[in-house]
N, C-alpha and C positions, 0 to 999 in steps of 0.2 A: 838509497834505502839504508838505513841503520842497522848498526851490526845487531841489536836485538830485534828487530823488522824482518831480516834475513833469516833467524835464528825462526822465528815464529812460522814464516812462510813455509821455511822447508819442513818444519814439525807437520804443519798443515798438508802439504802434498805427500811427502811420506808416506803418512797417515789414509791418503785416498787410493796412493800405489798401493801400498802394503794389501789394504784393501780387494784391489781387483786384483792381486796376485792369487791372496787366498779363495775368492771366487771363480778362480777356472776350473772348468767342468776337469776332472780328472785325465781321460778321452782326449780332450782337445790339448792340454798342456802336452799331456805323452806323443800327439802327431806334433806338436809345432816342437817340444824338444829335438825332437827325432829330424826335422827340416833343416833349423837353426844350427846343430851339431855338425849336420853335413854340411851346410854349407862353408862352415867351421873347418871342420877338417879340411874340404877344399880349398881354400883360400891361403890355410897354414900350407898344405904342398909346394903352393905357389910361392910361398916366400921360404929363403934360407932361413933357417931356423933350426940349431943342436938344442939350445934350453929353454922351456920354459917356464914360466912362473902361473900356476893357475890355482885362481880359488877353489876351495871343499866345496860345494853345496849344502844346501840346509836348506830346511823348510818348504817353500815354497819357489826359489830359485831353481833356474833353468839347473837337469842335472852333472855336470861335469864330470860325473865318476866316471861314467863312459869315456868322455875326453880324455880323462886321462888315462884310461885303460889303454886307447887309441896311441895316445902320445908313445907310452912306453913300449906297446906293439909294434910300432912303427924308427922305434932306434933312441929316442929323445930323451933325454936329459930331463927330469921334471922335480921342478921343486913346488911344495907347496907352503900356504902360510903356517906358523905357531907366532903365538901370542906369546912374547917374554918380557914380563916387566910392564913398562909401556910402551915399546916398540913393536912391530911385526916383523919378522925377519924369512926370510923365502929356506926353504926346508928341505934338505932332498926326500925325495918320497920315497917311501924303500918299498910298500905295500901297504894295503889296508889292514892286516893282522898288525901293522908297526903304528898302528893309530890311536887317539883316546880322544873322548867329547871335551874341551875346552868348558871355560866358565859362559862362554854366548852358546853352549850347545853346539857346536860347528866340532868337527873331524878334524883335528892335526899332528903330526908326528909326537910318536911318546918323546923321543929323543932328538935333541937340538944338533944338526948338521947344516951349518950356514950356506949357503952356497950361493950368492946375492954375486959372483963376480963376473959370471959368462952369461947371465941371464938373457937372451935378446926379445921375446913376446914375455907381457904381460896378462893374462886372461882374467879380466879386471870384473868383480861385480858391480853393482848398482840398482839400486832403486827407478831411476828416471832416468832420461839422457834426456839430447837436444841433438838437434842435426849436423848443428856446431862443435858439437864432442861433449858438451858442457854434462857435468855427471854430479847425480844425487845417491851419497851411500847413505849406508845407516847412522850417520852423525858421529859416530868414534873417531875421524880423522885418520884411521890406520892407512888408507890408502896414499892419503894425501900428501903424508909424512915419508912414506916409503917413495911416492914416486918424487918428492923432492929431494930425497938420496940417490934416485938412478934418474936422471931429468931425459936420458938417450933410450931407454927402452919404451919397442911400439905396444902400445896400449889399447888392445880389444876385448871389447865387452860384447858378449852375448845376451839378448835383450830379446823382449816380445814387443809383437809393436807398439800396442800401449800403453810402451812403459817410456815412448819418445812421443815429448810433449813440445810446447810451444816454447815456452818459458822456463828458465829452474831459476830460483834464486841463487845469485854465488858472490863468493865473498874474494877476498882478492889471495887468501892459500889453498880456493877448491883444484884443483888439476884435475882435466879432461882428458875423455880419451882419443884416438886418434882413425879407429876405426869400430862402427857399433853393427853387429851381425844379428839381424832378425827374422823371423821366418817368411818375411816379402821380400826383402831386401838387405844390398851390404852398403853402406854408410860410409865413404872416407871423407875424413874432416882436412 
């Protein structure tokens, strides 16, 4: 497939995800958040784990604020993303009063404290997955970039089912994740 083939593909399913994200009955998103979170949090128990790195929510995405309320409830280290420049860089979270909406509308720290060194879970968004790990974000690259800076950190995405599809198109810098938590099931790739 050609890099502009690729480019088109993934506009196109995006565009159908994005879709049935925004079409979940309100009701049902809040019981499968509520599933998928647990299961979430279960599974983090299971593995060592002092830091991690987890996406804000927005929109229509499963919501993490919970998570991370959890996270730091429970002892953890948690950083989240800001946007500087062109890079994303993982952020200690200090509280939501220490927050401000970003230019995509997304929640990240007023103030830049790096903290990319101890990180070990990444709690990755995305659009689509695959069973394979293979993952469709929103097209910025932010992820992609970052996780080719930390190539050792495990990579889980919380995901509804039908956001794991058959096929995703990818290009040879998309990076997958390594475990996708759904409110049926958990995924290790």
């Amino acid at each position: 497939m050609a890099n502009i083939d690729i480019i088109e593909a993934k506009k196109a399913l995006r565009s159908t995800l994005v879709s049935q994200l925004k079409a979940m009955e309100p009701e049902k998103k809040a019981i499968f958040d509520e599933t998928i979170l647990r299961r979430l949090e279960d599974l983090l128990q299971q593995i060592s784990t002092n830091h991690v790195f987890c996406f804000v929510s927005s929109g229509h995405e499963i919501d993490t604020h919970i998570l991370i309320d959890w996270l730091k409830n429970h002892g953890k280290q948690v950083s989240v993303p800001k946007i500087y420049r062109e890079d994303m860089v993982a952020t200690r979270f200090i509280g939501w009063s220490k927050m401000q909406t970003n230019q995509f509308g997304i929640s990240e720290p007023i103030d830049r404290a790096d903290t990319n060194a101890d990180i070990d879970i990444c709690i990755t968004p995305g659009i689509g997955f695959t069973v394979r790990g293979e993952r469709l974000g929103m097209g910025l690259g932010y992820y992609d970039k970052w996780f080719n800076k930390h190539p050792n950190i495990l990579r889980i995405a919380p995901a509804y089912e039908f956001q794991i599809v058959t096929e995703l198109p990818v290009d040879t810098h998309d990076i997958g994740v390594n475990i996708i938590v759904t409110e049926d099931r958990i995924i290790r790739v």
